[in-house]
N, C-alpha and C positions, 0 to 999 in steps of 0.2 A: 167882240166884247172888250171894252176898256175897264180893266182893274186897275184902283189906282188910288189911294186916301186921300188924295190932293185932288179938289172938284175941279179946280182951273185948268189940268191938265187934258180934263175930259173935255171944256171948251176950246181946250188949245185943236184935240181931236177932230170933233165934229167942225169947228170952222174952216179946215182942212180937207173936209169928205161930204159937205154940202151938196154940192154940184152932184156929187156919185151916188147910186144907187144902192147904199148900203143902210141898213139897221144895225144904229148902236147900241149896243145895251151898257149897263154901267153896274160896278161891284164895288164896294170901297174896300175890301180887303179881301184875303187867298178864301179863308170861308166859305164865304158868300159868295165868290165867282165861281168855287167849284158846285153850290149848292144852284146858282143858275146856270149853269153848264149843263149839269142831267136834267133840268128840265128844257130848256131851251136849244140845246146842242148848237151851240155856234160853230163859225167856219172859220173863225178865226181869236185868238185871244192877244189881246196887248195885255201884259201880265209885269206891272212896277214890282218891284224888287222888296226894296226895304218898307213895308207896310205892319199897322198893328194885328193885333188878333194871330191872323196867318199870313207870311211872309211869304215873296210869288214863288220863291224855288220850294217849297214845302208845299204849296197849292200844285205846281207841278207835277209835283213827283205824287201827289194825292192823284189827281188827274188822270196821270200815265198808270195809275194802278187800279183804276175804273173800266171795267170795258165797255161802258157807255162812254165813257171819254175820251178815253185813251189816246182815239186817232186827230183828235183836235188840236191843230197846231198851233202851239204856243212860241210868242215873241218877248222876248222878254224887254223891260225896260226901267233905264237905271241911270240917276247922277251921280249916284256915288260908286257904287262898285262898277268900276271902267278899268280894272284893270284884264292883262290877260290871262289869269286865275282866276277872276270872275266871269270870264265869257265862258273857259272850260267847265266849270262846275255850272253854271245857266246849259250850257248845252250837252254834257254831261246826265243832268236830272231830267233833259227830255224839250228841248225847247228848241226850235228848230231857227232860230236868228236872236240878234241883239241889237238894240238900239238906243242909242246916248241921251241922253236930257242936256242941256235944252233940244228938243225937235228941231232938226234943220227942215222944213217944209216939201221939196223936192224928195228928200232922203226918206222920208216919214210913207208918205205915198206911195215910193217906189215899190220901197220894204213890203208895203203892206200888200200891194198890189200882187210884186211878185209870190206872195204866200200865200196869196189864195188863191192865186193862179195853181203852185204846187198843190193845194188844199184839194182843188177840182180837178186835180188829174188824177192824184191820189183816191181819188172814191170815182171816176172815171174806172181806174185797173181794179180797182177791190171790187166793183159793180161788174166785173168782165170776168174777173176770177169765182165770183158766186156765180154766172152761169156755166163758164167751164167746169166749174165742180158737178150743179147740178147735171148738164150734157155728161159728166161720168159719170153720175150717179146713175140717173138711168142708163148707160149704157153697160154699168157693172151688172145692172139688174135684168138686162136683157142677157147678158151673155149666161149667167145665172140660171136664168129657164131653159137657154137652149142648151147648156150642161146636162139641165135633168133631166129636159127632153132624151137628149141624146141617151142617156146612162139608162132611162125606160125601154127606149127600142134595142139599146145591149141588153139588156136583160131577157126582151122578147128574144132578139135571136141569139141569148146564148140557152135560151130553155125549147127552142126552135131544133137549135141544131142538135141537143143534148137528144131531144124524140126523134131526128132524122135518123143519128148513127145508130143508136138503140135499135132504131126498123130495120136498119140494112144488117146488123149482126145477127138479130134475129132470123132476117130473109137468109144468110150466109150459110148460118145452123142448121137452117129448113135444105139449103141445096146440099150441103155434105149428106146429111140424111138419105136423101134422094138419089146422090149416084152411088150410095151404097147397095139402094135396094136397084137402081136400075141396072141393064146391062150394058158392059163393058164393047166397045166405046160408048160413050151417050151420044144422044142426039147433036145435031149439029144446032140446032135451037133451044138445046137445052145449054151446050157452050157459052153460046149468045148470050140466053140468060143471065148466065153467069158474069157475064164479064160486065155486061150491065150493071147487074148488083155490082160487082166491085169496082167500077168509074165512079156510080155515086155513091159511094161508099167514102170513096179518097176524096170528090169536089166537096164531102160534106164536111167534111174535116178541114178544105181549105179557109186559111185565116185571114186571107188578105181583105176580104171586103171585110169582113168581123174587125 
């Protein structure tokens, strides 16, 4: 998009970019280009300087504070403000080059070319960056399940093992009982018994798979 209050400029443009594959649009002041810009969303703006209504660094800085706009990058151009306080404060409010009036023809082209070249790499990586996000988003959301997953089957065996030692103290209870009443030595399978009860007693209490 060519902004610009001076029509001949915009001819000076288009007889420049004929031959290329490009859609020009035209603004005659920061207004207006920023009012066709959220509709149109261009891939590139030539944005003159010193214009009535709204002037380009004001349109800019309107622009860069749009986030339908924001990422559209702006060139600025200017016969009058050529100095290098003017480039700074142009590139500064958000305008990624600068370019002199009169149009040198070669220079014009280059400019423009190379900036939308950076235009389409730049939403190349943004376009890379919204999948990488969404690939983490679900993969936050997977890890997410298998979290609760995980924190459910804790739960089963920590109310698992809670009933296991429960039984074995109880069975523990029931064998003191028993060699009180049986006779001295007991059985050699009643031993047995025992020591059974107290292996799973102890593996039940072990923590390492928990």
């Amino acid at each position: 998009m060519v902004v610009d209050d001076n029509h001949s400029n915009l001819e000076v443009i288009v007889k420049h970019f004929l031959a290329l594959p490009y859609k020009i649009l035209y603004a005659p002041n920061g207004e207006a280009a920023c009012e066709v810009a959220t509709i149109e969303t261009p891939d590139l703006i030539l944005m003159d300087w010193a214009m009535p209504v709204m002037n380009g660094i004001d349109a800019v800085l309107k622009l860069k504070a749009s986030q339908k706009t924001k990422d559209i990058p702006v060139v600025m151009t200017t016969g009058v403000m050529t100095q290098s306080d003017d480039l700074k404060e142009a590139l500064d409010a958000g305008a990624i080059d600068y370019i002199r009036k009169p149009y040198a023809p070669v220079e014009l082209v280059a400019r423009v070319q190379m900036a939308l070249r950076l235009s389409q790499a730049y939403q190349e990586v943004k376009k890379k960056n919204f999948e990488i996000e969404a690939l983490l988003a679900k993969e936050k959301q997977y890890l997410r399940n298998e979290i609760a997953h995980k924190e459910r089957e804790l739960t089963l065996m920590a109310a698992h093992d809670h009933e296991q030692v429960k039984t074995w103290k109880e069975s523990n209870e029931v064998i003191k009982k028993l060699k009180m009443e049986l006779p001295a030595p007991p059985p050699p399978l009643f031993e047995r018994l025992e020591q059974i009860i107290r292996g799973n007693s102890r593996s039940s209490m072990d923590t390492d798979h928990f």
